[in-house]
N, C-alpha and C positions, 0 to 999 in steps of 0.2 A: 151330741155324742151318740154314735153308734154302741148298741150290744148287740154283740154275737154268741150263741147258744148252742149244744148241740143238745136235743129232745128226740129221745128214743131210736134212734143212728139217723138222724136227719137235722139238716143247721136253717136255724131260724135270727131272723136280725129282728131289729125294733133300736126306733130311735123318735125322738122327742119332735113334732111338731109343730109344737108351739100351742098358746092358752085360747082354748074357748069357754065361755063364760064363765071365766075364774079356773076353769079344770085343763089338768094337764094331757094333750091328746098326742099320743101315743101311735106310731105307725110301725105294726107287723106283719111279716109274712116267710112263712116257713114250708119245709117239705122242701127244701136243697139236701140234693146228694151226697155232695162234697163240697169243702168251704170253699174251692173257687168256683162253682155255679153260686152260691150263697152271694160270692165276693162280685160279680157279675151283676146279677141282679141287684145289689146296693146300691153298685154305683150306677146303676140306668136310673134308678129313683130318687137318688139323689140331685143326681144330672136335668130331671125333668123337674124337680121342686126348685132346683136353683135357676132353670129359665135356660139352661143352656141345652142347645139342639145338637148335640153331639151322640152320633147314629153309634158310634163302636166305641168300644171299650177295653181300656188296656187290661190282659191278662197277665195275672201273677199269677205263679206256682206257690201257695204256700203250703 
């Protein structure tokens, strides 16, 4: 599960990457302008944790 955040007018995500010894490791990264630079950048990281080589990324308006 993704969170999305906005922290001091800038949008920051963080979502679960699973357990290292015993502990819950946690991947963040913030300083997006707007939530579709925020929403962009998700899913390129997403996209690369899941093994898929997919160069673009669809954009939504939201």
């Amino acid at each position: 599960m993704i969170n999305i955040r906005k922290r001091n007018n800038l949008y920051e995500y963080r979502f679960e990457a699973g357990k290292v010894n015993g502990k819950r490791k946690q991947i963040t990264k913030s300083g997006f302008r707007t939530k579709n630079e925020e929403y962009i950048a998700e899913q390129q990281t997403m996209n690369y944790r899941n093994g898929s080589n997919l160069s673009t990324c669809y954009i939504y308006k939201i």
